[in-house]
C-alpha positions in Angstrom: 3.6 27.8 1.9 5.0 25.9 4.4 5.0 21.9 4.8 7.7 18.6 5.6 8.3 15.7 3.2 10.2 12.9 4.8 10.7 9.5 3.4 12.9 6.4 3.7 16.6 7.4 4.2 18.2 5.0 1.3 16.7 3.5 -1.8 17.9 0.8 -4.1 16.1 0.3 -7.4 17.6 -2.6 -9.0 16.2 -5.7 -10.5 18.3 -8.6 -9.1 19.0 -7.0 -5.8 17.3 -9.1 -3.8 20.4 -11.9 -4.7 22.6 -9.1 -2.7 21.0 -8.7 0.3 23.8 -9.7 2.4 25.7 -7.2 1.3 23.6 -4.7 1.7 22.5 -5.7 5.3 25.6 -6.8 6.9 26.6 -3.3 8.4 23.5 -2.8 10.1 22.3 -6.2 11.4 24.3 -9.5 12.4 20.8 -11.7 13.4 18.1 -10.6 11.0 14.4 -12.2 11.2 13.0 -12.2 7.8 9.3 -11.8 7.9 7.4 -13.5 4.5 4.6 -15.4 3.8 4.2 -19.4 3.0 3.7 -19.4 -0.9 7.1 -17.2 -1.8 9.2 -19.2 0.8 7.5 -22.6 -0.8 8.1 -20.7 -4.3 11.7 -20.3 -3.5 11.4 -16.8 -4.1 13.1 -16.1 -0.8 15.7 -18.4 -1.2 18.4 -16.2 -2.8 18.2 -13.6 -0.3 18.4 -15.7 2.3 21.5 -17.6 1.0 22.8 -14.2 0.1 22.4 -12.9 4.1 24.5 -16.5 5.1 27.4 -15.6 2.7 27.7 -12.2 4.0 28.1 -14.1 7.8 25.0 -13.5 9.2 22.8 -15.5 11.0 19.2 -15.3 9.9 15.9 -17.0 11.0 12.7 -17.1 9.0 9.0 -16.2 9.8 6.7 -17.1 6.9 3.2 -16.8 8.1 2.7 -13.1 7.2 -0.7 -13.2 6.1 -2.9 -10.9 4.0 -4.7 -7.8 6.3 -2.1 -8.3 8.9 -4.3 -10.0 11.9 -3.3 -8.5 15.1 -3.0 -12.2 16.5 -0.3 -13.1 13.8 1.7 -9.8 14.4 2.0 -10.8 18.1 3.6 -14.0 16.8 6.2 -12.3 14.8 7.1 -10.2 17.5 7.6 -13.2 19.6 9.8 -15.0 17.0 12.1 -12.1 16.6 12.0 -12.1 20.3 12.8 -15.6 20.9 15.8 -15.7 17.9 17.5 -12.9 19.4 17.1 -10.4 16.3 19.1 -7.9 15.9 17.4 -6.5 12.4 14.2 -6.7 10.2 14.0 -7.7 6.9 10.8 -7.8 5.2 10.4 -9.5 1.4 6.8 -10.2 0.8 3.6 -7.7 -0.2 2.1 -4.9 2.0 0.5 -7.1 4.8 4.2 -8.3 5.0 6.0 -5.1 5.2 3.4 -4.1 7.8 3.8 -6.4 9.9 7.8 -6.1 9.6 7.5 -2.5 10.5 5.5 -3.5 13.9 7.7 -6.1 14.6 10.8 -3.6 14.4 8.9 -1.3 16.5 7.6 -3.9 19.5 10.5 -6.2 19.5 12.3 -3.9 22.4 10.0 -2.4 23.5 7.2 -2.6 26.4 4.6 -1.1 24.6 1.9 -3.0 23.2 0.1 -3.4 20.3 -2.6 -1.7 21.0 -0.3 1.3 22.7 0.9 2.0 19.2 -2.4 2.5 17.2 -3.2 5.7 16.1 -0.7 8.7 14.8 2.5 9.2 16.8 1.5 6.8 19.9 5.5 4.8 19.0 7.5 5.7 21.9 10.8 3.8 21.2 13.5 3.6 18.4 13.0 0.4 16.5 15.4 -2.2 15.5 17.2 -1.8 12.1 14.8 -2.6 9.3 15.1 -3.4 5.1 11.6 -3.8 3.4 11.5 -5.7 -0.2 8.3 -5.7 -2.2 7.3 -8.4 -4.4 4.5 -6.4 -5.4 3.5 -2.8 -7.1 1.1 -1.9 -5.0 1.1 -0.8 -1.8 4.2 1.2 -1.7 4.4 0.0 2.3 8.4 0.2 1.9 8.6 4.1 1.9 5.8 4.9 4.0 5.8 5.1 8.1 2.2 3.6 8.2 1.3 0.1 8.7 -2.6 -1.0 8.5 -3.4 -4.1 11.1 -6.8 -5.9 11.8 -7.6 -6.3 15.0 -9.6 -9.5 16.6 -13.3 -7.2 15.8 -12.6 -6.7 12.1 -11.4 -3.5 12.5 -8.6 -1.9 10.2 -6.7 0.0 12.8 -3.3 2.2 11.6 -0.1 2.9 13.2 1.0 6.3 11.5 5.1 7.3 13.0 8.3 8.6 12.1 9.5 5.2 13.1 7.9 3.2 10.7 10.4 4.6 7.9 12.6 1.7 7.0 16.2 2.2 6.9 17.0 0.3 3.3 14.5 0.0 0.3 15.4 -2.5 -1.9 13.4 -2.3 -4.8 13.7 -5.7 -7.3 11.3 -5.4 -9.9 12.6 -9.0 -10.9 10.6 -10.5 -7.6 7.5 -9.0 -8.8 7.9 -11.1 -12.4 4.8 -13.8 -12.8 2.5 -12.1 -9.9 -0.8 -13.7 -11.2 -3.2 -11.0 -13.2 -5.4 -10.6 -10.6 -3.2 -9.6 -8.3 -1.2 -7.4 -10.3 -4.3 -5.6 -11.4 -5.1 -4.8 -7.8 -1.8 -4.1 -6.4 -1.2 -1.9 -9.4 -4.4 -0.1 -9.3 -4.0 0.5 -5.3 -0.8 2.4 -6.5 -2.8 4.6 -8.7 -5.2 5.1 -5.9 -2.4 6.1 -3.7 -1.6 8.9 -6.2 -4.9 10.3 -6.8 -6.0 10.6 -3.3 -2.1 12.3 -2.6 -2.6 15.0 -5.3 -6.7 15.9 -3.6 -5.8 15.6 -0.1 -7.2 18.3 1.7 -4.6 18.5 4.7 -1.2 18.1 3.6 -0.7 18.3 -0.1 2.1 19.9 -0.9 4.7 20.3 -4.2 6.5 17.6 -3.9 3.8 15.1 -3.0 2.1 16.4 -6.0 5.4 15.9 -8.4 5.7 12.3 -7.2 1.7 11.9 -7.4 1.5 12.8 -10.8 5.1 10.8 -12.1 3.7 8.1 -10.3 0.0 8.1 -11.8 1.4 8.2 -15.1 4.1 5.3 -15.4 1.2 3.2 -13.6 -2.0 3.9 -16.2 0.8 3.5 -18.8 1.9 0.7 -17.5 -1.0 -1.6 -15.5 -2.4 -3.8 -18.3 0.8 -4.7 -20.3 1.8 -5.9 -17.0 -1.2 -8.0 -16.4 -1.1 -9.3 -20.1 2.4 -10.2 -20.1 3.6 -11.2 -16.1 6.9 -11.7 -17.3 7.3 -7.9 -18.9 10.3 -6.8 -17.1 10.1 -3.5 -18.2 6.2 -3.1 -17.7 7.2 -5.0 -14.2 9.9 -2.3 -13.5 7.7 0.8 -14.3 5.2 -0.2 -12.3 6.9 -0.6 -9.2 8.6 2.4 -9.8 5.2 4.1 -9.7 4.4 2.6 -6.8 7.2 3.5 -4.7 6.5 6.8 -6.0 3.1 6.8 -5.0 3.8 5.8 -1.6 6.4 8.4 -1.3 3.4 10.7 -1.7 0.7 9.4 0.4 3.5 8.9 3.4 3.4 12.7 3.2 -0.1 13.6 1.5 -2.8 10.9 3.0 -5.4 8.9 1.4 -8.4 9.6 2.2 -12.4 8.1 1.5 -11.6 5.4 -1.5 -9.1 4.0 1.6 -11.9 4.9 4.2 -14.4 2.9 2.0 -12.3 -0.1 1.2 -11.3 -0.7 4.8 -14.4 -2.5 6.4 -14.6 -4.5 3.0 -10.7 -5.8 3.9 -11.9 -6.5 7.7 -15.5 -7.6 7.3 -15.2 -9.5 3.9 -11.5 -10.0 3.7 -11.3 -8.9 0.3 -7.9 -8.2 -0.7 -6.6 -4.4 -0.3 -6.2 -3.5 -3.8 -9.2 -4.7 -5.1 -11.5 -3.6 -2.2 -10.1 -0.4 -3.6 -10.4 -1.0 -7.1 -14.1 -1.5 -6.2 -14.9 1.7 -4.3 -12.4 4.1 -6.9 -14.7 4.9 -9.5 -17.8 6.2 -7.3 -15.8 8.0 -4.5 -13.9 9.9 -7.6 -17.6 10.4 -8.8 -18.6 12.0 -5.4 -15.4 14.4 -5.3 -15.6 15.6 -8.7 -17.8 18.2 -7.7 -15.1 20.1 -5.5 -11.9 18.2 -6.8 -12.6 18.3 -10.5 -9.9 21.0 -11.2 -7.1 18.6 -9.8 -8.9 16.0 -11.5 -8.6 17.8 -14.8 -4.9 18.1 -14.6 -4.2 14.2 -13.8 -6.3 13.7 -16.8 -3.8 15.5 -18.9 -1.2 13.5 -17.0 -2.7 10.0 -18.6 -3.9 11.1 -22.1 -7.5 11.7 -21.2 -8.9 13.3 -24.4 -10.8 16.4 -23.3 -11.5 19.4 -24.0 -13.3 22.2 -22.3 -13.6 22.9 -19.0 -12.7 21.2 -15.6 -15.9 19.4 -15.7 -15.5 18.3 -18.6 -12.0 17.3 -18.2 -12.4 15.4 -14.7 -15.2 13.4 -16.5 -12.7 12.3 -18.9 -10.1 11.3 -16.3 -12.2 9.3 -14.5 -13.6 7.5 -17.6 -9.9 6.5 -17.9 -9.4 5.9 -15.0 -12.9 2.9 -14.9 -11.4 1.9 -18.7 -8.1 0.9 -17.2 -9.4 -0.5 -14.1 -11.7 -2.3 -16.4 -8.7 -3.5 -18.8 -7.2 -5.2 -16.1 -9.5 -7.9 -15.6 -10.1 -6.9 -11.8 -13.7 -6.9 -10.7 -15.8 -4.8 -11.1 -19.0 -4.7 -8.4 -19.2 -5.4 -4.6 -21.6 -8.3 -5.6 -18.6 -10.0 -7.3 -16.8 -10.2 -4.1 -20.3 -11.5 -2.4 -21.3 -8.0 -1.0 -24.8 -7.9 -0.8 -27.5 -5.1 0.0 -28.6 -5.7 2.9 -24.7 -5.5 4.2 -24.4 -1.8 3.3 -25.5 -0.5 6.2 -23.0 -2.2 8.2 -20.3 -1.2 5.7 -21.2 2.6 5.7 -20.9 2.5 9.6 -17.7 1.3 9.6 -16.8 3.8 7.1 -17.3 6.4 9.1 -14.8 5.7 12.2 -12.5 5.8 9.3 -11.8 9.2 10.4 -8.4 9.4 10.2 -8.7 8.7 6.5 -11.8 10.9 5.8 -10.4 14.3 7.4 -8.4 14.1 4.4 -10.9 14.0 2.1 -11.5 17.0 -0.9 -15.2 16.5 0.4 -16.9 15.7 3.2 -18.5 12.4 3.3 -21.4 11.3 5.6 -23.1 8.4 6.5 -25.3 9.0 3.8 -23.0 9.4 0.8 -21.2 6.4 2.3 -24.4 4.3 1.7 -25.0 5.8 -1.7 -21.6 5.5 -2.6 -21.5 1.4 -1.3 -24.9 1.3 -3.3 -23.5 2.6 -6.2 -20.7 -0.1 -6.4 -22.7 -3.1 -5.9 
């Protein structure tokens, strides 16, 4: 068996990090731009980091209008106020859209490529400017993954997939994650377990270790998920499940996801619906639709969470993703496409977009057309 794992050079796993950050940037960046978004500056959630980079003598300016889905005319901003501040470094602390868009501007800063240039697997051309991503959720696991998922002026969700994406520094600070509303800790946390699954079935590049972090990952998350949500200020619940998320990003970095992502995508870019819950929505029937070839791998991440089962894989990969729709459930997040104002006659239009996901469905355990795209849609409204 042959394959490659790579992943970010240098994590730190520490709640209260954040308050350090000088420290631990000052060797590789004298003029960092820190990239958030408008409610943690406001919050003051940003704050000790940012006093933290002037003790250590550097010279930092702020961009806080990351937004959710990372809109392609917001990304050109950032690059443009990194540009115009004379950065030197990158320093993301914020959720997925803004570690995305940190990881673009890094790339694009010094560089004559465009935006569009860099779309698409391997398409980077230039090294990138130093860069330290810090999540405030556990979701997306966007700090040890060289992907990062814009939306363009057409609603389309449009990746940019290379080797230079990889941050330098993770700094992982489960104590920025404390108070995260329910809602969105249900979805960032069950986009993490949706990471995992779709890293332990994918079809292309599955391999050992992605597997090892896949299933770790999957079972500090489904063990973890709704004490989280009950109690926002569980550090421990808080801690685990970003753990599992960084774990589960590890593994789909190197193992891709595949049709629940596929699926979810033109909900984010046609409806806006947040990330994690568009995939919340569209988990349960695309698991449905791959148990018929992935039940055997299903069966074994059952007996990672405590599905009760018995028999064979059938049997077993029922039970899994009966867990699996219980947690999800548990959460709070919601449940059907016409909760989030998806109706039937916009199915159609949603399948179709699923299927230029194709950079996403190549890795699926089974192929998916047009058709099961529409039933699957139909089957979540």
């Amino acid at each position: 068996m042959g394959f490659q794992f790579k992943t970010v050079p240098t994590i730190i796993f520490e709640s209260g990090a954040a308050a350090r950050l000088g420290e631990i940037a000052k060797d590789r960046m004298r003029r960092p731009i820190l990239l958030t978004d408008t409610f943690l500056l406001e919050a003051g959630l940003v704050a000790p980091a940012i006093e933290s980079l002037k003790a250590a003598g550097l010279s930092p300016s702020v961009y806080s209008e990351c937004e959710a889905d990372p809109p392609a005319p917001v990304v050109r901003k950032a690059v443009e106020a990194a540009r115009e501040s004379k950065a030197d470094g990158v320093i993301a602390i914020g959720g997925g859209s803004s570690m995305d868009t940190a990881k673009i501007v890094a790339v694009l800063m010094n560089s004559s490529q465009s935006l569009e240039e860099i779309y698409g697997v391997g398409n980077v051309k230039d090294a990138r400017a130093p860069l330290i991503l810090a999540p405030t959720t556990a979701g997306t696991g966007s700090e040890v993954t060289d992907i990062a998922v814009i939306t363009t002026e057409d609603d389309q969700k449009m990746g940019v997939v290379a080797e230079q994406l990889f941050a330098d520094v993770a700094v992982l600070d489960a104590t920025l994650t404390l108070g995260l509303p329910r809602e969105a800790t249900a979805a960032t946390g069950i986009d993490a377990m949706v990471h995992a699954i779709e890293a332990y079935t994918s079809k292309i590049k599955k391999n050992p270790v992605s597997d090892a972090l896949a299933r770790e990952a999957l079972k500090l998350l489904a063990a973890n998920i709704v004490s989280a949500c009950e109690d926002p200020q569980n550090l421990q619940a808080r801690e685990a499940m970003l753990l599992g998320a960084m774990l589960a990003g590890q593994a789909f970095a190197n193992a891709p996801v595949a049709a629940v992502h596929a699926l979810a995508y033109p909900l984010g870019g046609v409806f806006h619906v947040p990330h994690g819950l568009s995939n919340s929505l569209m988990l349960t029937p695309v698991l449905r639709f791959n148990a018929e070839v992935a039940a055997p791998l299903y069966a074994e991440l059952g007996d990672v969470i405590g599905a009760e089962a018995t028999g064979g894989y059938d049997a077993r990969a029922e039970a899994f993703i009966a867990k699996i729709a219980n947690l999800c459930k548990a959460t709070g997040v919601k449940q059907r496409l016409r909760d989030v104002h998806v109706s039937h006659n916009d199915l159609p239009r949603l399948a179709e977009d699923a299927m230029k996901v194709t950079r996403l469905l190549q890795n699926n355990p089974r192929e998916v057309a047009y058709d099961d795209a529409l039933k699957m849609y139909a089957e979540a409204l």
